[in-house]
Every structure is written in structure tokens, then in C-alpha cells.
N, C-alpha and C positions, 0 to 999 in steps of 0.2 A: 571538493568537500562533498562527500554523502546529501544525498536529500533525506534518507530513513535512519535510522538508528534499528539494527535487528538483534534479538534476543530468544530464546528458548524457555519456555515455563515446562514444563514435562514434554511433552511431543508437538506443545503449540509454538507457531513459530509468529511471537509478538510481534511487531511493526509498527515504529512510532515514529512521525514527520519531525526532520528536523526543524524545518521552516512554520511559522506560525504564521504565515502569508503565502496562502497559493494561489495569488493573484498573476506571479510574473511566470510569463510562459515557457522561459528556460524553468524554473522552478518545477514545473508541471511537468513538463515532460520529460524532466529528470525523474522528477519522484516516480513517474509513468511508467519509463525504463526498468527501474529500480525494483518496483512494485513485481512487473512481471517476470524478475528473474529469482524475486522470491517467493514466486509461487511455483516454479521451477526448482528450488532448492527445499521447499516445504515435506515435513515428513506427513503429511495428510489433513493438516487443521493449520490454519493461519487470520490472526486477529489483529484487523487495524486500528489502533490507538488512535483517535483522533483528538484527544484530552491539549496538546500544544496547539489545533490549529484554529485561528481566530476567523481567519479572511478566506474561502473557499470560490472557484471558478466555474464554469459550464464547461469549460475545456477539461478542470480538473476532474467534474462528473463524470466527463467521458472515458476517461482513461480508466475510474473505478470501475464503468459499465464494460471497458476490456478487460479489465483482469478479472472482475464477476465470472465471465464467462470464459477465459482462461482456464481459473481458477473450478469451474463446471465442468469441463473438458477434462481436467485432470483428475478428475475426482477428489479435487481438496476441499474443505469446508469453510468457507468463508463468512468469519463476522468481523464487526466493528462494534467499539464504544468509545 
């Protein structure tokens, strides 16, 4: 099963957690995986949804601070709400 759910609003490439617990570390490092090959597939702007997640990690911080800087490298734009 997916960790993300991905979608497009005009050239933004939304990104919403399936899971509303990213406490468990398969969880994390799936969504981790995930994350980074939609910044890979992104047409230049990508927004993470985090409106489903309740329970967040320091492991899962890290992986946002990978694709931060991914997502910097590639020249994509990265927000959340």
C-alpha cells in the first residue's frame, strides 16, 4: 500500500500522507522513499499536505530535511500545510 496519495492542482504536485501515524519506521521510510521520487517526478513546485497526520517522528523530520534539500538541488519549490 502507498504511504502518499499524489495529485496535481495546475503544475503543483500535491502530496498527502496516507498514514496519520508516523511513528512506525517502516511508515517513515516508506513515506521517505516515496517523498523522494516525487520530487523526481515534480513539474517544479510540490506541496505537502500534512492536514491527515496526527503523530509525527524525528526520524520522520529527517527524511523531510532530505527531500528539503533534494527538492533545493532540483530546483523544485517546496511547501507544506
Amino acid at each position: 500500500m502507498p504511504a502518499l496519495n499524489t495529485s496535481y492542482a495546475d503544475d503543483v504536485l500535491v502530496v498527502r500522507f496516507v498514514h496519520s501515524d508516523l511513528r512506525d519506521l517502516q511508515h517513515v521510510f516508506q513515506s521517505g522513499a516515496e517523498l523522494l521520487d516525487a520530487c523526481s517526478a515534480s513539474r517544479g513546485r510540490m506541496l505537502l499536505d500534512f492536514s491527515n497526520v496526527q503523530f509525527i517522528t524525528s526520524e520522520m523530520l529527517g527524511q523531510l530535511f532530505v527531500l528539503a534539500n533534494r527538492c533545493k538541488g532540483a530546483g523544485v519549490m517546496l511547501l507544506g500545510c
